[in-house]
SEGUPA-740434 format. One record per residue (C-alpha): x, z, y. Coordinates in steps of 0.05 Angstrom, whole numbers, plus 5000, padded with zeros to 4 digits. Example, Ala and Ser with C-alpha at 12.3 -4.5 7.8 and 13.67 -1.06 7.14 Angstrom:
5246,5156,4910
5273,5143,4979
REM end
This chain:
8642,8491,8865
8723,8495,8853
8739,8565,8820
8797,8566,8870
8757,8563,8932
8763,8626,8974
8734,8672,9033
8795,8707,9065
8778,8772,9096
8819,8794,9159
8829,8871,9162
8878,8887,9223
8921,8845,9275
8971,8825,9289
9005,8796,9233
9072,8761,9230
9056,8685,9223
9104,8677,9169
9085,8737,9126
9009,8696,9128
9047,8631,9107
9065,8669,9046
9018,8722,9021
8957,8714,9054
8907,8771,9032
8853,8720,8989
8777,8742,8972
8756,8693,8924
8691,8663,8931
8662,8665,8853
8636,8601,8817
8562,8589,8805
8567,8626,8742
8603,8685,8776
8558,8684,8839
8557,8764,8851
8626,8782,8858
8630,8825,8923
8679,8813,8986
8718,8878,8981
8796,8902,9004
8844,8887,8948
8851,8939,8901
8884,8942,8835
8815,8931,8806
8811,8865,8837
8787,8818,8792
8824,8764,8763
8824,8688,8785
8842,8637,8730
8866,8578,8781
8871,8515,8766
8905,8451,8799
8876,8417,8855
8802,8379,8836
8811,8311,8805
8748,8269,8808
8748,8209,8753
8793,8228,8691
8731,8266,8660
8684,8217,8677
8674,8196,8599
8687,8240,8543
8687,8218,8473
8689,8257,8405
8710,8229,8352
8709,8267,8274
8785,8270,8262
8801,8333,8255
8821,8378,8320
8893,8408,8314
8879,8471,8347
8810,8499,8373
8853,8539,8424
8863,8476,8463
8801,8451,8492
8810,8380,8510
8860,8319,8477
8883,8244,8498
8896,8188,8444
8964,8157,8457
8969,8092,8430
9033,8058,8425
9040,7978,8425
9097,7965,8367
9069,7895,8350
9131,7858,8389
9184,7895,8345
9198,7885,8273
9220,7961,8261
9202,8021,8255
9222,8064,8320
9242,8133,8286
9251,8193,8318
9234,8143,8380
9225,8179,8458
9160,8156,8496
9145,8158,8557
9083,8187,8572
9059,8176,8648
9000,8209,8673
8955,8216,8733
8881,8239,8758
8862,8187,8726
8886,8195,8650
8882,8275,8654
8831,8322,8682
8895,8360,8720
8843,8422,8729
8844,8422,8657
8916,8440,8649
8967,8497,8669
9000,8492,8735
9070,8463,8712
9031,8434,8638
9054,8494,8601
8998,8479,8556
9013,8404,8525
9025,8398,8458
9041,8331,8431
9013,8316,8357
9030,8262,8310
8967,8223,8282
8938,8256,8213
8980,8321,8230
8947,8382,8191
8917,8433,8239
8969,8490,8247
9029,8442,8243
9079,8455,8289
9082,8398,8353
9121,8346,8372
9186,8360,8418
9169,8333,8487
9204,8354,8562
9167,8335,8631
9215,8316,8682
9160,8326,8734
9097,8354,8730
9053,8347,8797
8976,8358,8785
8973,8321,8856
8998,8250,8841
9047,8233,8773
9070,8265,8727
9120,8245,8667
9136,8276,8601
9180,8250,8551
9154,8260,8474
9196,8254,8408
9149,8213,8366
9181,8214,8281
9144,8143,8278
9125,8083,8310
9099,8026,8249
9135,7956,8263
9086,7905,8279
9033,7956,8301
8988,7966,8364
8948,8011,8325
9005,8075,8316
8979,8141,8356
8992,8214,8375
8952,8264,8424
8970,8311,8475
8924,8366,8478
8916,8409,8540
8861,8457,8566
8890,8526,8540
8907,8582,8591
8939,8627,8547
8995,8581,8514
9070,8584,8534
9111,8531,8557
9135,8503,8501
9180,8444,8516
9242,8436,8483
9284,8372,8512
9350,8377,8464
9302,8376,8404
9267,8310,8446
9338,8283,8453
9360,8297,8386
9370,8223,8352
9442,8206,8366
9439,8221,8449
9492,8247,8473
9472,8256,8530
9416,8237,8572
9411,8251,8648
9351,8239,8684
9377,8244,8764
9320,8290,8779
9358,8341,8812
9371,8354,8882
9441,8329,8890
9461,8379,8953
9447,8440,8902
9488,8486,8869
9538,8457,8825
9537,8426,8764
9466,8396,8794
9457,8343,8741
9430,8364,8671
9444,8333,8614
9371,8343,8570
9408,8320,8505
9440,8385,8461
9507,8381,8485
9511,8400,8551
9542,8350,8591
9520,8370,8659
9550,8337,8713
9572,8350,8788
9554,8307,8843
9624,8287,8879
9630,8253,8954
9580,8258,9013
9507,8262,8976
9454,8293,9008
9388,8320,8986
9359,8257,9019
9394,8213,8965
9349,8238,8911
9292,8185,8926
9241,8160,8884
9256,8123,8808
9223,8096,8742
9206,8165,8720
9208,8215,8785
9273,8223,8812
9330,8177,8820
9395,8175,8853
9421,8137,8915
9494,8120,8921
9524,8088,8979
9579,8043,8954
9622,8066,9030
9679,8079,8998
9729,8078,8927
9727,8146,8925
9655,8174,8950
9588,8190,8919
9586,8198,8842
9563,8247,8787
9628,8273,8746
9613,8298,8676
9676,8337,8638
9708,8307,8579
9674,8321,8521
9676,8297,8446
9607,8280,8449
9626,8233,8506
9689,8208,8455
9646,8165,8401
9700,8122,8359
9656,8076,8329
9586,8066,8362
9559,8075,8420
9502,8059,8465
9503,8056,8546
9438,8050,8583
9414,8058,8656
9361,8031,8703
9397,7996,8755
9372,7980,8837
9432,7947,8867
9420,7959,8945
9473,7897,8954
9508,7843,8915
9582,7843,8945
9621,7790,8901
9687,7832,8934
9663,7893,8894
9656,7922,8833
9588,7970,8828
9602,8015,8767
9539,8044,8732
9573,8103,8680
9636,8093,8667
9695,8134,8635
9765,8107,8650
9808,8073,8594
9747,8080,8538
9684,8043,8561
9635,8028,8624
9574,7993,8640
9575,7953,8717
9520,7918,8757
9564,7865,8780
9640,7847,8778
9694,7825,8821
9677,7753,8840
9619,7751,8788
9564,7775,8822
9529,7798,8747
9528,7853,8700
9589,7876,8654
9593,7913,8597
9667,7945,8579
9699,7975,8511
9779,7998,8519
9797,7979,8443
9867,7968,8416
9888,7987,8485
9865,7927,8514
9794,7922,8562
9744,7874,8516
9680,7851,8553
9614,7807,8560
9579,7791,8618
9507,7771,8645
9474,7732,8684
9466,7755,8761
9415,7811,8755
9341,7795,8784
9318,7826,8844
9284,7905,8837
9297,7946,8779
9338,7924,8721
9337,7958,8657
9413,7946,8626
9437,7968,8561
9509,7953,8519
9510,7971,8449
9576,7967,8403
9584,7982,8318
9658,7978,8295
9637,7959,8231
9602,7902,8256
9653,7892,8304
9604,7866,8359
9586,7882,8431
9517,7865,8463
9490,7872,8532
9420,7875,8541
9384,7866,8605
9309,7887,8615
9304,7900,8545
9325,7821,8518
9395,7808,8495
9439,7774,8547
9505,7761,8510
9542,7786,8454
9612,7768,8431
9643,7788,8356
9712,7819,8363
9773,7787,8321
9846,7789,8317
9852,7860,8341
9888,7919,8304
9829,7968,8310
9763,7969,8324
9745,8037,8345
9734,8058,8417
9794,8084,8459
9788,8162,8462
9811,8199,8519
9803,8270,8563
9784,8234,8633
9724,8249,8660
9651,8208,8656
9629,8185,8724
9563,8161,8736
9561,8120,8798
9633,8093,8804
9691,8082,8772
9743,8043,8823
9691,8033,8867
9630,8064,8885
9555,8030,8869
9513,8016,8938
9444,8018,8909
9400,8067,8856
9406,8092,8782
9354,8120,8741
9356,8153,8671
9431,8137,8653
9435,8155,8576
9496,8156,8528
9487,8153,8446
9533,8164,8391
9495,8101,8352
9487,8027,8365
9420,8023,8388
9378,7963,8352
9350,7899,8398
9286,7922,8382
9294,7997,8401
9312,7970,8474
9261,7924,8465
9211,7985,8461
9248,8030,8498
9236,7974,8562
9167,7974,8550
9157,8047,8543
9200,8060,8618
9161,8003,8655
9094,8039,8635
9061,7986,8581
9079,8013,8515
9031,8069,8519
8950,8052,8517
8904,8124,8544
8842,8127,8507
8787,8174,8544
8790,8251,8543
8755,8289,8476
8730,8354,8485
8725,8403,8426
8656,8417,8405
8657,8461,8337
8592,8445,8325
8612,8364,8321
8634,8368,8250
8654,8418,8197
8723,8381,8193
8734,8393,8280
8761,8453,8283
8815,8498,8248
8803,8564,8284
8741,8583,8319
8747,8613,8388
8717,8676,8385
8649,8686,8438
8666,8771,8436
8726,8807,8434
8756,8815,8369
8781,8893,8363
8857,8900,8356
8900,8951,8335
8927,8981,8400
9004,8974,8403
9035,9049,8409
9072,9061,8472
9032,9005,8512
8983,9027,8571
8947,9003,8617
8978,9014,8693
8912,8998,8724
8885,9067,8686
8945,9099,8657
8908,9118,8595
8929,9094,8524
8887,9036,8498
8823,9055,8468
8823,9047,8387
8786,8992,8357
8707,9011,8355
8691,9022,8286
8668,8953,8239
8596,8951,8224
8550,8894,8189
8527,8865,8256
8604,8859,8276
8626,8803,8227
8681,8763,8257
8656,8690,8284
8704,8651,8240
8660,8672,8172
8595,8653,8205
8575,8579,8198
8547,8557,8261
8483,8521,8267
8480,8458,8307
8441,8452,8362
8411,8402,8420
8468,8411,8476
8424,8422,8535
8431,8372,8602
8451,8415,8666
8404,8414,8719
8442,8404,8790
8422,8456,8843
8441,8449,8913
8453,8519,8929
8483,8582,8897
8438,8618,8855
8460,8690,8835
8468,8706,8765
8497,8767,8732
8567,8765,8722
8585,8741,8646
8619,8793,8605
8692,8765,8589
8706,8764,8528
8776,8772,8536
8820,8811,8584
8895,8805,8566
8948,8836,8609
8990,8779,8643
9056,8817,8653
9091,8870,8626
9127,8924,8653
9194,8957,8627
9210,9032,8647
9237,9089,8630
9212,9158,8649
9190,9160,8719
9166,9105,8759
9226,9069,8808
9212,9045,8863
9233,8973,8846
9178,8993,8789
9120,9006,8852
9138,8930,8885
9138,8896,8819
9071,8926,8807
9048,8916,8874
9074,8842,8882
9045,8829,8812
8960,8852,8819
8974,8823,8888
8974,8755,8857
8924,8774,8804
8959,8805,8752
8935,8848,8697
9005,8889,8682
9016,8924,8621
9068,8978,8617
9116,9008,8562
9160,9073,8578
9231,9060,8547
9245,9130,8543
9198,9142,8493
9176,9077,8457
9234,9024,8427
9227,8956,8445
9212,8912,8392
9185,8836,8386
9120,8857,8372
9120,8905,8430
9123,8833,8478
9070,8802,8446
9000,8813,8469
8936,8826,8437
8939,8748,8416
9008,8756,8394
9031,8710,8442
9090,8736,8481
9078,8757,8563
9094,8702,8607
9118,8763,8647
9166,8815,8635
9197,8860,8689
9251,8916,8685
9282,8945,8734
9361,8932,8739
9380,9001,8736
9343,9005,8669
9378,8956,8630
9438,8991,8606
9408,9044,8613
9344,9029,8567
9364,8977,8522
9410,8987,8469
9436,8917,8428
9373,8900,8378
9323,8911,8438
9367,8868,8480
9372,8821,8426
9290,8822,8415
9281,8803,8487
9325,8757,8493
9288,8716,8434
9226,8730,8473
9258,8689,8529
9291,8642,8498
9239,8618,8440
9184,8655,8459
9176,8625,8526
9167,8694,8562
9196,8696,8635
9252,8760,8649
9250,8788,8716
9298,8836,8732
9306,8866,8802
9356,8921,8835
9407,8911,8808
9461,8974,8808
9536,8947,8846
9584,8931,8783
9568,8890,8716
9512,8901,8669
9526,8892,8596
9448,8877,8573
9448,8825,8629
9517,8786,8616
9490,8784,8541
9416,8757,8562
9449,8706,8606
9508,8692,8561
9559,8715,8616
9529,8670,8676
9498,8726,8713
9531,8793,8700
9512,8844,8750
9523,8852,8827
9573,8867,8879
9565,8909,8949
9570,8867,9011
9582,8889,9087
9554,8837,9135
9508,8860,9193
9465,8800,9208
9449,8750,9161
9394,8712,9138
9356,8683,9079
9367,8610,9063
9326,8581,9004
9342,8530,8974
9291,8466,8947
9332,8458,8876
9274,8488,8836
9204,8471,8886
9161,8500,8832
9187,8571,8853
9212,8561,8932
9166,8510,8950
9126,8550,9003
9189,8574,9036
9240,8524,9024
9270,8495,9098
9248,8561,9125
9295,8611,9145
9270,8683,9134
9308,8736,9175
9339,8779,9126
9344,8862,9135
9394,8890,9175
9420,8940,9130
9493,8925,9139
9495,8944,9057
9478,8888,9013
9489,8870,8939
9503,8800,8916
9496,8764,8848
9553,8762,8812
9545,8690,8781
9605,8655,8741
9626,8589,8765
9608,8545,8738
9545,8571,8707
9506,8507,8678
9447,8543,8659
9435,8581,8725
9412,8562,8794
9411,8598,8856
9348,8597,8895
9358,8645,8956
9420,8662,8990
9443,8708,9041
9478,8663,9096
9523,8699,9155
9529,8686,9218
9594,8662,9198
9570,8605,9152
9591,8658,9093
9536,8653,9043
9527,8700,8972
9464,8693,8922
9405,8741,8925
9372,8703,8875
9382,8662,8819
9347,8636,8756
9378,8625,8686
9333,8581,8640
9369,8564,8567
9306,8552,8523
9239,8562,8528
9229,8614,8585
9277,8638,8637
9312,8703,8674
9298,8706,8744
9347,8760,8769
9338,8791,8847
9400,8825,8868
9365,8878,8918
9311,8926,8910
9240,8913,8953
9220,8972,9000
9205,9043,8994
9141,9038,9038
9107,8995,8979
9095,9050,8950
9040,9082,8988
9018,9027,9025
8968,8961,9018
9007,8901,9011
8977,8855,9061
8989,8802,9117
9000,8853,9164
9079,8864,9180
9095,8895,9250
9157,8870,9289
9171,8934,9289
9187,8983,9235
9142,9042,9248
9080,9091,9213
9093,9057,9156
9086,8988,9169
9132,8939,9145
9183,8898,9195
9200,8823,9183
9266,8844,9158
9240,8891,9098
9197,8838,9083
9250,8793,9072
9261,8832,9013
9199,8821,8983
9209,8743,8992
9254,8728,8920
9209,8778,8886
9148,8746,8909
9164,8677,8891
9188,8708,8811
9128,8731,8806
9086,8672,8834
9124,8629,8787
9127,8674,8726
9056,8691,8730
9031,8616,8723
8961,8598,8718
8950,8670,8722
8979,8682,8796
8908,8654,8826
8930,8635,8894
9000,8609,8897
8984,8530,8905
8956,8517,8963
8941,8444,8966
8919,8438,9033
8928,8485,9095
8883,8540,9108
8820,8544,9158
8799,8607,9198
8736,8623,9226
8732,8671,9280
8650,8666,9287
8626,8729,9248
8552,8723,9262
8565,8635,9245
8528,8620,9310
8573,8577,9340
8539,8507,9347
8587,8458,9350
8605,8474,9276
8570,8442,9216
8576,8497,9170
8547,8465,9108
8600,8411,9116
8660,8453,9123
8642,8482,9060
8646,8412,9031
8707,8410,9057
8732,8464,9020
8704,8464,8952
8721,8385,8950
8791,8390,8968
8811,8467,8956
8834,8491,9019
8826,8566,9027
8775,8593,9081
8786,8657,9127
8725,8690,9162
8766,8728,9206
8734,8796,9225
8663,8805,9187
8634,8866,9235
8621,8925,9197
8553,8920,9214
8536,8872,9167
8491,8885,9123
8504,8833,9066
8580,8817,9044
8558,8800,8973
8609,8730,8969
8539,8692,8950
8503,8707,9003
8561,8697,9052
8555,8630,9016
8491,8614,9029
8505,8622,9105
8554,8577,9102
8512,8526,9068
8452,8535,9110
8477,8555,9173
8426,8619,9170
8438,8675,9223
REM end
């Protein structure tokens, strides 16, 4: 059955409806080969759930193996990506693919929650050599998902060139790197992905140089609707002056010489009255869809102070991939439309040749006018892009460049040539790292058991091949004895200094809550170094927390500087909560002066408005509006403006309309900061976190307005934590029982448990009576499944 299946045990009512939507109190039922795990109260000793994404049925249907060597043994499964090169007559280098995949090209139960763990590898590449750059603009383990890969080659004339993407490794970082992916003379590249009613600038620029832009006019979140790759942008061509992304002047946006323009195109309507600008930056150069009284597409260079210009035929119906290119040593523009060369003209007569520069800003989506239709993937390059580049580069974006060759799982025992580093079937003893404990026993880690002949590593013994045996299907649960793991990493890390906050209690809480093993180092005595973030694997936490008062307090510049790298190259995730009123040195040097402390404010009702800008952190609350404590005392972000690496997720809106960030997250690299203004409630402390919140505050209960605190601090942590925060997808709504004894007869028991291991919805038997005698998960099971009394 699905590891991610669950019994839900029900304790106490009432409960507050929307506390349930959000942290509902999950028993997991264990997998066959886990079948004696207990029902019990959550406890810190709670064992952990590795989730993965909802069940996909046919992209594991075949797997093949194959004898070229595997690049990493820590990744259990790989794809062949084939690219189809035999149309051009050049070598693509340093060429972005588009890789598109679904259930049926990727066993999405196989991979991390967001695909933190694809690595892209170039055919022959050694084991051990570092991957190829790639960014996903969406990753969504329910339908499609799209990554973008830097591949150094694609061989002319060739059907035959290939890379992998491996995948199947819960402990590897997120290790995307889009500026590195959009490194070969972009720049800038901007996918219209994000939510155009966020915060300002909304649109990204994935190349290196930062051209973010800010969406201008009436645009709501309803005009991000669906493109070639995920998201794409409606404008509404109403008026001269309305909807359109402006991008600051820049001299990466200033190329003299060459340049490249490219967009996907949808016009909504051809208006021969109207001009429907694509990108455009006055008095130097702009791409249209159709001109005045032409009805077809326009390409535009300001040279010599004078507009120069070829046109197109009218464009087709649909999408329309267009593309201008210009060299002034060649002296000749081309337009290119759906990846064949429309016109070109060779400039003469003139008294230069290079590109008009200028200080006005880029628009995307107007000009004079306004487009009335939908743009996709609007790139800019500092190099004339070849005919067969856009060639390849159509192909790639209309999904028939790329070829998917079956899944390959890694067998060591295949071949003596298949793997570079065994994965080890016991723990391997490590040196314990001095200041590190354990918070679930507050005792030092044990030292390393002494070596002995019979404790020879795995990697120096040769394995012996053997007969793989064929799985027998059984229709019920059989109980086993529980394997022993053989490894049991902390997930998070926590930061403090001297005695226990209570900021320090809620992270804590929050985090085993959602599964977390938490590690713990005490500031006051231990110094931070990079070694100190890096687990027994050496791979940095996913999840480190300190409390806000700590920072300045704790960290002097190198350990600022060491966790910073952690974030930034390492991948790790910063969480930082209660935050003291004024600035914060360590935290306007982490964030580079976007986020640099927090202010007091006075404001007696209020409530919490989250925002959809990031869905893979607010998705279960976004559109729902969370009454926020009374405490007329508040503290606010202080975030710069503009801050282009830093988003606001949750803010505090009064009943004035006044609105100030609570929390915000700042991502330059490879992790991010996620930074909570307020601290989360005293009462944490000493009491279960659970479903149960009282309307009113009272014995120590919690009300819905100190729960609201809790709500940015739960979603940091259901983000940070990953794979590792078991139950904070659900894929389908959840279904309560209230039958103890399962007597009722109108219900096919059997069936509903189907139901839920098929599709992974999560499963409440509300109120099992003390009486009974049996609340072993198995055998709670087996009464599901065969309806026994």
């Amino acid at each position: 059955m699905a590891q991610h299946s669950v019994l839900r045990l029900l304790t106490r009512v009432p409960y507050l409806a929307l506390a349930a939507l959000f942290i509902p109190l999950l028993i997991r039922v264990a997998p066959q080969a886990d079948a004696t795990a207990t029902l019990a109260p959550f406890s810190a000793a709670m064992p952990m759930v590795r989730r993965g994404g909802a069940p996909q049925a046919d992209a594991t249907a075949t797997l093949v193996q194959t004898t070229e060597a595997w690049w990493d043994a820590q990744w259990s499964h790989r794809l062949k990506l084939s690219f189809d090169n035999s149309a051009q007559a050049e070598n693509l280098i340093d060429f972005p693919v588009l890789v598109v995949l679904d259930s049926q090209r990727i066993d999405y139960n196989k991979v991390q929650s967001e695909g933190q763990d694809l690595r892209f590898v170039d055919a022959g590449t050694a084991p051990g050599t570092p991957a190829l750059a790639h960014e996903i603009e969406k990753w969504d383990p329910g339908g499609t998902s799209y990554i973008w890969v830097k591949v150094p080659q694609i061989n002319r004339s060739s059907s035959t060139d290939y890379i992998y993407v491996y995948f199947g490794n819960a402990t590897a970082v997120n290790a995307q790197n889009p500026s590195a992916t959009w490194s070969a003379g972009f720049a800038a590249v901007w996918h219209l992905r994000e939510n155009p009613a966020g915060p300002a600038p909304q649109v990204r620029d994935s190349a290196a140089n930062g051209n973010n832009g800010t969406v201008q006019g009436s645009m709501r979140s309803t005009d991000l609707v669906p493109g070639l790759s995920a998201g794409a942008y409606r404008f509404d061509g109403a008026t001269a002056n309305d909807d359109c992304v402006s991008v600051p002047s820049a001299d990466s946006l200033n190329p003299p010489n060459a340049l490249t323009l490219e967009a996907w195109v949808k016009p909504d309507a051809i208006n021969n009255a109207r001009d429907r600008y694509v990108v455009a930056k006055d008095k130097a150069y702009f791409l249209d869809a159709t001109r005045t009284f032409q009805n077809s597409p326009h390409f535009y260079l300001n040279i010599a102070g004078a507009w120069q210009n070829i046109g197109s035929t009218p464009l087709p119906p649909g999408w329309s991939y267009l593309a201008g290119t210009y060299d002034a040593s060649e002296k000749v523009m081309r337009l290119y439309v759906n990846g064949v060369q429309s016109s070109s003209r060779t400039l003469s007569g003139l008294s230069s040749y290079t590109v008009n520069q200028n200080t006005n800003i880029l628009r995307i989506g107007r000009l004079w006018h306004t487009l009335d239709g939908v743009l996709d993937e609007v790139r800019m390059s500092a190099v004339k892009r070849s005919a067969h580049w856009i060639a390849a580069q159509y192909k790639s974006m209309t999904n028939t460049f790329v070829t998917y060759a079956p899944a390959e799982a890694y067998q060591p025992s295949a071949t003596a040539t298949n793997a570079t580093t065994a994965i080890p079937t016991t723990p391997i003893p490590t040196t314990p790292t001095p200041g590190v404990t354990s918070v679930a026993t507050g005792t030092p880690t044990p030292a390393p058991p002494t070596a002995t002949a019979s404790a020879t590593p795995p990697a120096t013994v040769t394995p012996t091949p053997t007969p793989t045996p064929t799985p027998t299907p059984t229709s019920t649960l059989t109980p086993t004895s529980t394997p022993t793991p053989t490894n049991d990493l902390a997930d998070a890390l926590l930061l403090y200094n001297g005695p226990n906050t209570y900021a320090d209690y809620g992270f804590e809480k929050v985090a085993r809550f959602y599964g977390l093993k938490v590690a713990a180092i005490d500031l006051a005595v231990t110094t931070l170094t990079d070694a100190r973030l890096r687990d027994e694997r050496d791979a940095y936490y996913r999840l480190v927390y300190i409390d806000g008062a700590n920072l300045d307090k704790s960290l002097d510049s190198n350990e600022t500087q060491a966790l910073k790298n952690a974030v930034v190259n390492g991948g790790a995730h910063l969480l930082v909560t209660n935050l003291r009123v004024g600035g914060s040195a360590v935290l306007n040097a982490l964030t580079n002066g976007e986020i640099s402390g927090s202010a007091s404010v006075v404001d007696t009702s209020k409530d919490l408005t989250i925002t959809n800008a990031a869905p893979e952190i607010t998705r279960q609350l976004t559109g729902i509006v969370v009454k926020h404590s009374t405490d007329p005392y508040d503290h606010q972000l202080l975030v710069a403006s503009p801050a282009p690496h830093t988003q606001v997720l949750v803010w505090a809106t009064a009943d004035n309309g006044s609105q100030y960030p609570l929390f915000a997250r700042y991502v330059d690299g490879a992790g991010c900061m996620l930074v909570v203004s307020n601290h989360t409630d005293a009462y944490l402390h000493t009491n279960l976190l659970n479903e149960n919140y009282y309307v009113v505050r009272s014995s120590g209960y919690f009300s819905q307005q100190w729960f609201s605190q809790l709500v940015p601090l739960m979603m940091a942590v259901a983000y940070a934590g990953g794979e590792e925060a078991w139950h904070t997808h659900h894929q389908y709504a959840n279904f309560t029982l209230d039958d103890p004894k399962l007597l009722q007869s109108a219900f096919d028991y059997a069936g509903i448990l189907q139901q839920t291991e098929a599709h992974n919805f999560h499963f409440t038997l509300a109120l099992i009576p003390s009486t009974t005698g049996q609340r072993d998960a198995s055998v709670l099971v087996e009464r599901l499944r065969s309806n026994l009394t």
